[in-house]
C-alpha positions in Angstrom: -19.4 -39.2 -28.9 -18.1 -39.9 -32.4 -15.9 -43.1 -32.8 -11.9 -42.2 -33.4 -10.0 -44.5 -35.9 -8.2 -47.4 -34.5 -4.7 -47.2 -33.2 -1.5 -49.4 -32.8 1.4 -48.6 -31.0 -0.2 -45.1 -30.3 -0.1 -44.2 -34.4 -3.5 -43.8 -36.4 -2.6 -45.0 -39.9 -5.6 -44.6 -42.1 -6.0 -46.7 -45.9 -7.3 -43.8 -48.6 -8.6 -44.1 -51.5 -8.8 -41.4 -54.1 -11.8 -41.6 -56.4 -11.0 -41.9 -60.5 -13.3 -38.9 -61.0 -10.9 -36.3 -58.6 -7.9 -36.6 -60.5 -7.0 -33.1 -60.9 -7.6 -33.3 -56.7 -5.1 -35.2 -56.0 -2.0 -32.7 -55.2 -4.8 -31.2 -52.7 -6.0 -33.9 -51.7 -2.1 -35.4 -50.6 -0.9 -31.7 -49.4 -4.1 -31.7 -47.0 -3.2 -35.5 -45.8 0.4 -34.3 -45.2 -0.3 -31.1 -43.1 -2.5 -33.2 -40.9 0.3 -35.9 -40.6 2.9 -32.9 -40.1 1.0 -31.3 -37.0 -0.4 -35.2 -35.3 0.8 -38.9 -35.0 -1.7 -39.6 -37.8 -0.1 -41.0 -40.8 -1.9 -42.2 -44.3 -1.0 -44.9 -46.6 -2.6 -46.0 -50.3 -5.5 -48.5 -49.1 -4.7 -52.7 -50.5 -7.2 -54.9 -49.3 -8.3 -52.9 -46.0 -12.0 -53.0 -45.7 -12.2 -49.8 -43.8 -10.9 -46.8 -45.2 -10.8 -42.9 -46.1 -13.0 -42.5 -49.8 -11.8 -39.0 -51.2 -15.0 -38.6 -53.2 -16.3 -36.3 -56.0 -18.8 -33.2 -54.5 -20.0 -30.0 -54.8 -18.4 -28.9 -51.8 -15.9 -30.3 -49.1 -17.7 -31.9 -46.0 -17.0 -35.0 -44.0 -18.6 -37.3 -41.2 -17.4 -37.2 -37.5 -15.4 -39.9 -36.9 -15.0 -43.3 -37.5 -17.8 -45.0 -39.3 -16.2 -48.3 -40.9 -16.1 -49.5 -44.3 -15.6 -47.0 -46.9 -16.2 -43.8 -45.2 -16.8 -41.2 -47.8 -15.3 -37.6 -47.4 -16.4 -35.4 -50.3 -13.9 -32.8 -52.1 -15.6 -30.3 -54.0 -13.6 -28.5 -57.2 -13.2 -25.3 -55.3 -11.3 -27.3 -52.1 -8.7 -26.1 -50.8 -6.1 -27.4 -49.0 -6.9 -26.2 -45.6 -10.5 -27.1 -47.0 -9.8 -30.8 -47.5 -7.4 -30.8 -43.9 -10.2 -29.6 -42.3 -12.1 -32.5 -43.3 -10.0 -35.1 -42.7 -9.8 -33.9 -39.3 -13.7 -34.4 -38.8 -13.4 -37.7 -40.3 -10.9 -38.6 -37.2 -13.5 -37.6 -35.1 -12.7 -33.7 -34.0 -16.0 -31.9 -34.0 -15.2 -27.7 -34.7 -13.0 -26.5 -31.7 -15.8 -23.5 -30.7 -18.2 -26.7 -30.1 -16.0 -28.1 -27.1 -17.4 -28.2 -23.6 -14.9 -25.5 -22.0 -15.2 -22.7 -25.4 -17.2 -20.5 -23.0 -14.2 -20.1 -20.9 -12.2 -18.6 -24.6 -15.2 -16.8 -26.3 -18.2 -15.9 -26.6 -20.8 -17.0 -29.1 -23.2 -14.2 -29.9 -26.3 -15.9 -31.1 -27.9 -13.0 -33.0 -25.3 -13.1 -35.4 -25.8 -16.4 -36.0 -27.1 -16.6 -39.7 -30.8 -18.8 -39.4 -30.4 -22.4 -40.2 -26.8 -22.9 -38.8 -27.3 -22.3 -34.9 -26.4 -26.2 -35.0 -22.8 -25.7 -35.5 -22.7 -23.6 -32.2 -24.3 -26.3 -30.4 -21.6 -27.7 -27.7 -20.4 -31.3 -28.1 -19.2 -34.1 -25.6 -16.6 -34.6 -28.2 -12.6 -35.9 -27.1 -10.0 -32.9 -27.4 -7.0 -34.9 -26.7 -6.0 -33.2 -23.7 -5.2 -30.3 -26.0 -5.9 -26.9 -25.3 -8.7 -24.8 -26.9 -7.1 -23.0 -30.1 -9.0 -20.3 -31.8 -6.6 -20.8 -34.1 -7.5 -23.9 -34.8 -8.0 -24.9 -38.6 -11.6 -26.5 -36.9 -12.7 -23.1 -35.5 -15.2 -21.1 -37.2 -13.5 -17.2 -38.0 -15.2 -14.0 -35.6 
């Protein structure tokens, strides 16, 4: 299992940092931060002299890590992000894996493999990952659409 950012007082506040080259990113990039804040007890703050922080960096698409990795943990915005795009991200970089990966999804849907385009059966592959004590949500802004 993926690490989860470190707490205090039950609050995850993560440094950020937004690279030079994602300017025009930035209102995405801080919408994205705030839904996550608005719907969890994360919060985000500008990064000072904290060695282990949230890199918003330049990509051709949006795509992040699994939780915590230390140091500067890159999570690459693409120009064609979105905000849900970006949210999404930022929740893998907290350490949620997609919600139709979890241990109990077979018990909410079913995953037909022939439709599975070749190449990405490894995002259908269940994870030991922690849900929180939340319950599955195929609504979830981590769950893959039908």
């Amino acid at each position: 299992m993926e690490s989860i950012w470190p707490e205090m007082d039950g609050v995850v506040s993560v440094p950020f940092e937004i690279s030079p080259d994602l300017a025009d990113m930035t209102d995405t990039i801080m919408k994205a931060m705030a839904l996550v804040s608005e719907h969890t007890c994360v919060s985000f703050h500008k990064r000072t002299t904290e060695s282990e922080y949230l890199l918003f960096f330049p990509s051709k698409s949006c795509a992040s890590y699994v939780g915590f990795r230390g140091g500067s943990q890159k999570l690459f915005v693409g120009k064609l992000c979105s905000v849900g795009n970006v949210a999404h991200e930022i929740l893998h970089a907290l350490g949620f894996h997609h919600e139709h990966t979890r241990d109990d999804r077979d018990q909410y849907i079913t995953i037909f493999q022939n439709n599975i385009m070749n190449g990405l059966a490894r995002n259908f592959v269940k994870r030991d990952g922690k849900t929180f004590g939340l319950p599955y949500d195929s609504a979830s802004i981590l769950h893959y659409g039908r």
